[in-house]
N, C-alpha and C positions, 0 to 999 in steps of 0.2 A: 544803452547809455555809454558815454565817454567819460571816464572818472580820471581826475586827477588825486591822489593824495599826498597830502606833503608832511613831514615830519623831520626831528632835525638829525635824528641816526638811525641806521638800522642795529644795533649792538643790542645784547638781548637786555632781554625787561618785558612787564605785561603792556605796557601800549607797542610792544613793537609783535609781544604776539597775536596780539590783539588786531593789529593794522594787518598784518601778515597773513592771518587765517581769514580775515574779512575782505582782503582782496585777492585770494587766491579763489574765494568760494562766490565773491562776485563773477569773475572770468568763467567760471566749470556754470553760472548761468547764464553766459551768453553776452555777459557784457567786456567793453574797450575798459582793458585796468593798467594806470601807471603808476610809480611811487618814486617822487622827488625828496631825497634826503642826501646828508652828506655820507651817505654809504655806511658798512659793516657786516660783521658776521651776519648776518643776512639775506645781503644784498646778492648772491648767487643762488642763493634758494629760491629768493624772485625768479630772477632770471629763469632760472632749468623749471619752474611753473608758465613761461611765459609773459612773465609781466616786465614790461620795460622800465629801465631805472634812469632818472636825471637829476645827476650829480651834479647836487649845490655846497656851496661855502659857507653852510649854516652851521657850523658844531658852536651854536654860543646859546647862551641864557641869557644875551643882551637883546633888550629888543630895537634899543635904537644903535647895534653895532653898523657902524658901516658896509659890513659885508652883504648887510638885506638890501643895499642898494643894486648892487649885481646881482642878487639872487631874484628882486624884483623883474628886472628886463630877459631874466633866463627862464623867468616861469612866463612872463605871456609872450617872452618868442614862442615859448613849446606849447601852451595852449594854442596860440595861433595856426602851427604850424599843422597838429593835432587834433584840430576840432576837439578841444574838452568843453563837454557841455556841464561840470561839473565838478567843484574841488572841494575837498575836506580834509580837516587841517586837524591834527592830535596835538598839537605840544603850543605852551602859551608863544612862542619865539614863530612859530608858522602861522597860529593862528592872525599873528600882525602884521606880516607878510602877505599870510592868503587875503587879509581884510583889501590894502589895498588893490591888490591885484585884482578881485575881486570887482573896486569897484572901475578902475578903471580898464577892463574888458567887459563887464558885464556878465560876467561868469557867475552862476549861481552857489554860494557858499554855505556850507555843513561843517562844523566843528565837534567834537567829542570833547568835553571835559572829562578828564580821567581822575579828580583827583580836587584837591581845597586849593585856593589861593587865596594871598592876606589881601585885602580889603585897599590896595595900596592906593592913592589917590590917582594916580595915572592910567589905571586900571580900570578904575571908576569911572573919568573921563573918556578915554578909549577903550569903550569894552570887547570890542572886535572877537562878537559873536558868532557873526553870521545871520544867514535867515535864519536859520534852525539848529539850536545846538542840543545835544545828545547828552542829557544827565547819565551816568552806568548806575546810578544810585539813588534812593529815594534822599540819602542824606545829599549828594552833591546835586541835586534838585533846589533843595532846601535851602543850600549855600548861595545857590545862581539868585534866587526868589530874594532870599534878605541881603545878601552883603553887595550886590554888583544890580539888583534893581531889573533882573531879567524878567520880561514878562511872562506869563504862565503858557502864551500862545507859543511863544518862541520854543519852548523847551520840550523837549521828546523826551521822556523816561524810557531809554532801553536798556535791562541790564545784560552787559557782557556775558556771552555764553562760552559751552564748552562743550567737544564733543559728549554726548553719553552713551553712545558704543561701546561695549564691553566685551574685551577681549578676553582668554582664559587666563586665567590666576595661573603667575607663575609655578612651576613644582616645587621642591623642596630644596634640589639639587641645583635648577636654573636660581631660587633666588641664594642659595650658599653662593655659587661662582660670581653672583653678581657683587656678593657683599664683598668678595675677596679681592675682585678686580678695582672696585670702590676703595681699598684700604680698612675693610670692617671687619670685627670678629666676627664667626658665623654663632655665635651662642649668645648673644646680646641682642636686647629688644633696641630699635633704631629709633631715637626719637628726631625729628629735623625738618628744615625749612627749607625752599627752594624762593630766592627772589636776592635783592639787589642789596650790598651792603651798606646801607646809608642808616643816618640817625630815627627817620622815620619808621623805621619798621622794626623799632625796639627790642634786636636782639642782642643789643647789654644785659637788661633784665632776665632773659631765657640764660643768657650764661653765668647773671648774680645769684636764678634758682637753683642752677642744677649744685652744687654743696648740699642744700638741701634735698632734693629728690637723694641724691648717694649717700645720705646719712640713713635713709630710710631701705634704696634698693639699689645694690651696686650691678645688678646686672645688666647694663646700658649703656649706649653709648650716643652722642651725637653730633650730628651729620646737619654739617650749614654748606648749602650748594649754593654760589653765587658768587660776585667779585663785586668791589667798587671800593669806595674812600675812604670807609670804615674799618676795612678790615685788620690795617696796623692798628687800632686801637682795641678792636674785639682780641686781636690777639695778645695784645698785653691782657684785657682781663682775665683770659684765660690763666695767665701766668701769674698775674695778683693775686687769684681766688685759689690758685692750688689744682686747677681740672685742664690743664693740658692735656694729659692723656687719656683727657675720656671726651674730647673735641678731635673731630675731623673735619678740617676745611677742603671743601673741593670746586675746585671751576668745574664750572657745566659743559664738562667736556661730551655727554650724552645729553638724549632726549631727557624730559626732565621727568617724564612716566619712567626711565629707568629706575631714578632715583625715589619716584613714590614706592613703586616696585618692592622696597627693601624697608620703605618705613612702616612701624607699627604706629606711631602719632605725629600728625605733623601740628607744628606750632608757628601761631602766626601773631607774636606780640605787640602788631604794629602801635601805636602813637595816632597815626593817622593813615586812612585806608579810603580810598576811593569806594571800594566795592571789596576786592579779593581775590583774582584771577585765580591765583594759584591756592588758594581754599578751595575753589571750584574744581580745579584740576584733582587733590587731592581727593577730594569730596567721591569723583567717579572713579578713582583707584581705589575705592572701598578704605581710604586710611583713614579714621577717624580724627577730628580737627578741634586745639585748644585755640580759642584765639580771644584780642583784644574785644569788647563790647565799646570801641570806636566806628564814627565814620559809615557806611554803606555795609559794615560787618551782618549786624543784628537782618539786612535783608536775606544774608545767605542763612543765617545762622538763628533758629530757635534753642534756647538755653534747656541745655538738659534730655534737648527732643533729637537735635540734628547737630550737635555741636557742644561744644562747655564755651561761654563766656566768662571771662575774667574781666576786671578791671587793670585799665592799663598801669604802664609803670611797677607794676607790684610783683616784685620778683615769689614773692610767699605765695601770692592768689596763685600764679603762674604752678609754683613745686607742688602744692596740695592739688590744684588739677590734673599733672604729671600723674602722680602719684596715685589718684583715685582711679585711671583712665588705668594704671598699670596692675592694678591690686583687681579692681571688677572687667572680666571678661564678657559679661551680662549686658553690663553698661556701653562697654565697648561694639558689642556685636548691634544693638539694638541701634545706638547712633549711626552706624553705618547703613543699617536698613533703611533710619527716615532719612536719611541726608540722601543718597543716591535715589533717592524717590524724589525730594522735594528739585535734586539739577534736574530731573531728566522731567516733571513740570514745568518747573519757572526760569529753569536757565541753559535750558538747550542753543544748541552754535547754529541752529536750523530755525529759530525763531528767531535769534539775533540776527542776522542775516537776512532772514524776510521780511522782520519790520524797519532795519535800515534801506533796504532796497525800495520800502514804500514810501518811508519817507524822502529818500533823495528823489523820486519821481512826484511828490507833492511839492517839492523843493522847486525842482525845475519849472514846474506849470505855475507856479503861484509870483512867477517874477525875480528879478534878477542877485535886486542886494536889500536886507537892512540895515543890520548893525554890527 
């Protein structure tokens, strides 16, 4: 097959590693892989994989900005030109792009929804799904069925995988130097998050707990790896609450397995969750996982068995699970056993992959466009 995908950066985040690892491991089976976006920190890792890149004028969240009208005539000159029998779209600004191009080549279309969107009436009217769109989650299943009226045929539930190959645990020494080069004490247990700093993924709350987790056990510190819009404001709470010094902000200047590498608990206080990539990631770096009981969570996440759910918002729920995770070692070891049992079942990157691969070939056979 000749796959196009289109998305509107490559800057990191999980739909970009998401799109990333699913078109690099498309090409290593044998098929034609491109990816149209307005480029970024990823877009040379393409490249030295072999996957070609076409650079559009899409960095907007507008879907009727002007700029989709040159990006319209730049994707089906290159389909044209490229024989794409094939395009799938990640982000809602591509998805209305790929729709018309879509219809007016004939190109068969695949979308992933990553994630909720509001019910907005425009949205409703123009759902520019595709033939077959890709729930990650039994909950953004759920959301497609009630709020946007997607049919049950349309919809493929695949959830996002991740490798589960397991390399050796670092030594003692490799992970001191790592904590050092990080800016971390080496005698503190690391608690911390890896993902994007926006409102959605609720780490105000994680930083209105930790006063309480330090009133209980000062030996900790933590580690929020990521950038984005939030972060001048997370930074002032740190400085409202008094826990400056016991916050390290770091951009993802490494692989993000560095940074599980060094955690003893990752927390994932989101608000609203697609699925949870980076739960998953952690999940097979054996770090055991607090997170919200939002959104496509509770699919990765059995309470008590493979994970602690909390209720979201709740800076208290959040410190008493901290706190439990760091006081029982028992707890802790045992979560770790059913969690990397239950990725390396239901959410390995070798299932994800083979059941997208089946469904873009029932895609194609079954005709050109719906919706």
């Amino acid at each position: 097959m000749n796959i196009l995908h289109i998305t509107t950066h490559l800057n990191h985040g999980g739909i970009v590693r998401y799109l990333c690892s699913l078109a690099v491991a498309l090409k290593e089976k044998g098929h034609t892989v491109s990816v149209a976006s307005s480029g970024g920190d990823n877009e040379a890792f393409l490249r030295s994989r072999g996957i070609a890149h076409l650079s559009l004028p899409i960095r907007t969240k507008n879907q009727v900005d002007p700029r989709l009208i040159a990006c319209n005539y730049i994707v089906q000159d290159y389909i044209r030109k490229n024989r794409i029998e094939l395009m799938h779209a990640h982000t809602r600004v591509t998805q209305v792009l790929a729709t018309y191009v879509s219809k007016r080549m004939h190109v068969p279309l695949v979308t992933t929804c990553h994630g909720f969107f509001r019910p907005r009436l425009h949205r409703r009217l123009f759902p520019c799904w595709g033939n077959r769109v890709i729930a990650i989650s039994q909950a953004v299943k759920d959301h497609l069925k009630k709020d946007f009226k997607v049919s049950e045929d349309a919809i493929c539930l695949i959830h996002s995988g991740v490798e589960t190959s397991q390399l050796a645990p670092l030594s003692a020494e490799e992970k001191a130097a790592l904590k050092e080069a990080v800016g971390l004490p080496k005698d503190c247990y690391v608690i911390g998050n890896t993902g994007r700093f926006s409102s959605v993924k609720g780490l105000e709350y994680l930083l209105r707990a930790i006063p309480q987790v330090l009133v209980r056990r000062r030996d900790v510190i933590f580690l929020l790896v990521g950038y984005g819009k939030e972060e001048v404001r997370l930074r002032g709470i740190t400085e409202e609450t008094g826990i400056k010094n016991k916050i390290v902000f770091h951009k993802p200047e490494r692989t993000i397995g560095d940074y599980l590498d060094i955690m003893d608990i990752f927390v994932a206080p989101s608000i609203q969750e697609g699925l949870g990539l980076s739960i998953l990631e952690a999940q097979t770096k054996h770090v055991p996982v607090i997170a919200s009981n939002v959104g496509g969570i509770p699919d990765i996440i059995e309470h008590r068995t493979s994970g602690l759910l909390v209720a979201p918002k709740d800076p208290q729920a959040l410190a008493e699970a901290i706190v439990r995770l760091l006081n029982e070692k028992a707890l802790r070891e045992y979560i770790v056993q059913n969690a990397s049992r239950r990725v390396a079942e239901h959410f390995s990157f070798s299932r994800m992959v083979d059941e997208t691969e089946r469904l873009y070939k029932e895609t194609i056979a079954g005709g050109c466009y719906s919706a």
